[in-house]
C-alpha distance (Angstrom), angle and dihedral (degrees) to the residues before:
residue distance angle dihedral
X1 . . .
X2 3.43 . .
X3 3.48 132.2 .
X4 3.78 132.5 -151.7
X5 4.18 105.3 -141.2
X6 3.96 92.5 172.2
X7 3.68 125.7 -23.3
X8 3.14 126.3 -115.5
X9 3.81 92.1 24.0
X10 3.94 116.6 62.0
X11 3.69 137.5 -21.2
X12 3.73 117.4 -141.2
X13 4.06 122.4 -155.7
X14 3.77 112.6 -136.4
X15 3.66 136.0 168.8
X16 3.69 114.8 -133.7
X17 3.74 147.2 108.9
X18 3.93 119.5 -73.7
X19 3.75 90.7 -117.3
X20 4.19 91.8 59.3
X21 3.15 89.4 41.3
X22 3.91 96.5 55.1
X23 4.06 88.2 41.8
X24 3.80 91.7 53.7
X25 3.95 104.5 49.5
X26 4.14 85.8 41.1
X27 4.43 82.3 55.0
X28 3.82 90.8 -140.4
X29 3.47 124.4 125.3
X30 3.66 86.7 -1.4
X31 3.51 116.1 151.2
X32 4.37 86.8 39.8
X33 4.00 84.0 57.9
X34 3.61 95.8 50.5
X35 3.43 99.2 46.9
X36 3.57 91.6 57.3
X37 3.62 103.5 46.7
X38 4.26 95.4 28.1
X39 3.91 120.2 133.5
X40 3.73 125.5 -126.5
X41 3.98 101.7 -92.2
X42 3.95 115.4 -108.1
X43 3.85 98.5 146.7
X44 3.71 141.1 101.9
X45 3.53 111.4 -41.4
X46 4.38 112.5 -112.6
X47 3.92 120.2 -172.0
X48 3.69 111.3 -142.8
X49 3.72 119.0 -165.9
X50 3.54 123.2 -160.8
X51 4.17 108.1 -162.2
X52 3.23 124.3 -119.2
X53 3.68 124.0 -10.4
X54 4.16 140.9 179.6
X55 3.64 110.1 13.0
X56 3.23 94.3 -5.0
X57 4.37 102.8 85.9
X58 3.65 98.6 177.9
X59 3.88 112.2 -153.8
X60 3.45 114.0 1.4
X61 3.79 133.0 -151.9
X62 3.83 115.7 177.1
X63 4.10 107.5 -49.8
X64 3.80 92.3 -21.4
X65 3.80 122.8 98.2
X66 3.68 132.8 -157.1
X67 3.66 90.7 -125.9
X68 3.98 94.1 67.2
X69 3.35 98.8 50.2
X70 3.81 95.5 49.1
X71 3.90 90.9 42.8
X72 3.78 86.0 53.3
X73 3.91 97.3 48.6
X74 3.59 96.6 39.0
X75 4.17 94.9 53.7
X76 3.88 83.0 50.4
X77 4.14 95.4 47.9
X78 4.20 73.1 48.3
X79 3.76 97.1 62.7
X80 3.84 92.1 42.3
X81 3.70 91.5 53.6
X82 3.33 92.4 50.1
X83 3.65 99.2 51.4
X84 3.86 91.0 54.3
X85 3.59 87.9 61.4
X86 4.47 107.2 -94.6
X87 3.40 127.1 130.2
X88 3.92 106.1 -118.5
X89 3.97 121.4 -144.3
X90 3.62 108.7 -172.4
X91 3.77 115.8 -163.8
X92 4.29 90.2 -148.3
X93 3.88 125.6 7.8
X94 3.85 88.4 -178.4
X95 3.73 147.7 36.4
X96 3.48 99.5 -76.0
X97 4.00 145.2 100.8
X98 3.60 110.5 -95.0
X99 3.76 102.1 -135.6
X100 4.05 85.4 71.6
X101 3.42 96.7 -123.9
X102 3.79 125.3 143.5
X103 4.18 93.1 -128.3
X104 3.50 120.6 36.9
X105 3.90 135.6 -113.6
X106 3.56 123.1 178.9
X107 3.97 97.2 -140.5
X108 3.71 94.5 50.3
X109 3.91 93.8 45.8
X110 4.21 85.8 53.0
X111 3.65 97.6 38.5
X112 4.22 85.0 54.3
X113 3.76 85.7 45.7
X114 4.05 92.5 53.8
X115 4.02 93.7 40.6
X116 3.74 89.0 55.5
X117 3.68 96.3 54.5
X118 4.43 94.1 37.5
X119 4.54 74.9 56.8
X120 3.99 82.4 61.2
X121 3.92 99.0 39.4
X122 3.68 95.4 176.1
X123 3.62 104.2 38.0
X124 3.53 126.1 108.2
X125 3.89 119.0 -116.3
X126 3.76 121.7 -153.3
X127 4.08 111.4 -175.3
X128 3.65 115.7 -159.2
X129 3.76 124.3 -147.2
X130 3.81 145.8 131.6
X131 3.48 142.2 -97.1
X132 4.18 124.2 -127.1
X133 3.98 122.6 174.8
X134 3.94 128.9 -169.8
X135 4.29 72.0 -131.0
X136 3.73 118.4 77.5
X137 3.61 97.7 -150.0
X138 4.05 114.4 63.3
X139 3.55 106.7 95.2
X140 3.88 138.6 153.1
X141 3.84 130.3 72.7
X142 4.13 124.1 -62.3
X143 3.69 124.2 -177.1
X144 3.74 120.1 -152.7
X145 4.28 121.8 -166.6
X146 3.66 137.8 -150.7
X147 3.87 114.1 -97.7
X148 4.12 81.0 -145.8
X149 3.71 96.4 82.0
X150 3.31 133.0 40.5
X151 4.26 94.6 -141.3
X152 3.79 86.4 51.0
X153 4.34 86.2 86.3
X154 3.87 86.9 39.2
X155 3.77 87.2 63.7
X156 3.20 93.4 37.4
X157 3.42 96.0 64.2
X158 3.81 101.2 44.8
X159 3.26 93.6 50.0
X160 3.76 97.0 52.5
X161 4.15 88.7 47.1
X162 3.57 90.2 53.2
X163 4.05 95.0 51.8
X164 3.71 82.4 46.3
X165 3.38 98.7 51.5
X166 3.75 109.9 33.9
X167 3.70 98.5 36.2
X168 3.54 121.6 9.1
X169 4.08 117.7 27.6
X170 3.65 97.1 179.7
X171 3.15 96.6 56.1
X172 4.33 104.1 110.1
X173 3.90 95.7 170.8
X174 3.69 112.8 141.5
X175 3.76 123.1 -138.3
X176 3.85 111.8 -110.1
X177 3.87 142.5 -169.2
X178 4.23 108.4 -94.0
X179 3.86 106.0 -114.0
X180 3.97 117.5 -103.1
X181 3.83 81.4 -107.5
X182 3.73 95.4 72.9
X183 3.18 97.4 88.4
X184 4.50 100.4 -161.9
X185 3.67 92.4 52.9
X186 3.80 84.7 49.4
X187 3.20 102.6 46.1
X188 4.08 105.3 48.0
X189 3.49 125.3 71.8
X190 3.95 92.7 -149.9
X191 3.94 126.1 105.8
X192 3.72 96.7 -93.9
X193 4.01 146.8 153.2
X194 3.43 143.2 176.9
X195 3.63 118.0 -120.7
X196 4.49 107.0 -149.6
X197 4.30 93.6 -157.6
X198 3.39 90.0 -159.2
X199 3.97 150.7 -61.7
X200 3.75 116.4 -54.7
X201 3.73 77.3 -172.4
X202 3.83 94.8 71.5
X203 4.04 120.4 70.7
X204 3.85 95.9 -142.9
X205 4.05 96.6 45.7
X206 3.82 85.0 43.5
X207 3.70 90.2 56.1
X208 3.83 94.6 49.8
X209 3.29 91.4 46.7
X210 3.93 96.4 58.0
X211 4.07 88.2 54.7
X212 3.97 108.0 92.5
X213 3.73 90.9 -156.7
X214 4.16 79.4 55.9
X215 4.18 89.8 54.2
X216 3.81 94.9 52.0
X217 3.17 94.0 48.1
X218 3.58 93.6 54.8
X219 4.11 96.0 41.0
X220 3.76 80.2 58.3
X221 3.78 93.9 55.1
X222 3.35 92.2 46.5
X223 3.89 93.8 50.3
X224 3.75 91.5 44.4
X225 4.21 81.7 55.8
X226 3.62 86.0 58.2
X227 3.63 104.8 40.8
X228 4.02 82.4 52.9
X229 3.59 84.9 51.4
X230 3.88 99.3 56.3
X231 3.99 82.8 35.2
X232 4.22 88.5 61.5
X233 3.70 102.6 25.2
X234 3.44 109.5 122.3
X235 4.15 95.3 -1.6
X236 3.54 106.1 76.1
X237 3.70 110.9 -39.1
X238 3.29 104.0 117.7
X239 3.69 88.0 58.8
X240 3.62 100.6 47.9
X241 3.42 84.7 56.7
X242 3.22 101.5 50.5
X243 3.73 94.2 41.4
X244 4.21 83.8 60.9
X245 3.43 91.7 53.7
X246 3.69 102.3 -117.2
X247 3.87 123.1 -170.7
């Protein structure tokens, strides 16, 4: 079966039953759906990397913490994934460090991050976190790529598109190289990006991004972004991108 993932841009072949189908391109009930109706993965192998985690809160706004919300969006982009066929290695499915240790130090917790994704070479690594400004009105979703690898821009730009297109249209942030001081897109030698969801710094994005039905339907803009991705990779992306102008 085939299914329509934005028109005029890509089709993507599936295998799954008409009512899944219907339930995923409407993004309700979407990550319920998939779970029910989801093949055994057997794909391509994608990293995803929610921020943060354990002690380490991330940005903070009142009692909520960066880390929850990018735990919760990133097990959702997880399902999706899944369901199109990849093989999903998450860096943390929990609240907790990754480095397994009982206290919690920053360096160790990246360094586990970047040994997981140099174990998959040639997979893909999207890193989910959130935005916070001293200023209370940026707001909408910017993705930011590895100067390691080439794709990492590629991705980068598909997956910025897709937010854009699917879920927030005025949205005009450009896609940009991660500074040196990021130390994950540094450090791995894998196409990979870090997708800010938004500013906890603005009311109205902090709003949306407390509504669950607001989290799927990002996770599935962001997966769309990467199906394009593996869809133009190597045919023509680095033209389209090009051709839009991307920074």
């Amino acid at each position: 079966m085939i299914l329509l993932l934005r028109r005029k841009t890509y089709i993507a072949a599936v295998a799954c039953t008409a009512a899944a189908c219907a339930v995923v391109a409407l993004g309700c009930g979407i990550n319920t759906a998939i779970r029910s109706s989801a093949r055994s993965p057997a794909g391509p192998v994608v990293i995803i990397d929610p921020g943060h985690g354990g002690a380490d809160g991330g940005a903070q706004v009142g009692a909520l913490e960066e880390k929850t919300l990018n735990l919760d969006i990133s097990m959702r982009l997880k399902d999706m994934l899944q369901f199109f066929g990849y093989t999903v290695v998450m860096t943390r499915t929990e609240d907790a460090s990754t480095d397994g240790s009982l206290g919690f130090n920053k360096r160790k917790d990246l360094n586990a991050r970047a040994k997981l994704a140099a174990a998959h070479a040639s997979a893909p690594l999207l890193s989910i976190h959130m935005n916070k400004f001293d200023d209370d009105a940026p707001w909408g979703t910017q993705v930011f790529y590895s100067k390691n690898n080439g794709e990492s821009k590629v991705l980068a730009f598909c997956v910025q598109e897709e937010v854009r297109g699917l879920l927030q249209p005025k949205n005009h942030r450009q896609i940009k190289p991660a500074p040196d001081s990021v130390f994950l897109m540094k450090a791995v030698k894998n196409p990979a990006i870090i997708v800010e969801c938004g500013f906890l710094s603005n009311a109205a994005e902090l709003e949306r991004l407390k509504d669950e039905k607001y989290r799927s339907e990002l996770a599935f803009a962001i997966a769309c972004g990467y199906l394009r991705y593996e869809s133009e990779k190597g045919g023509g992306g680095n033209a389209g991108m090009s051709k839009a102008g991307a920074a």
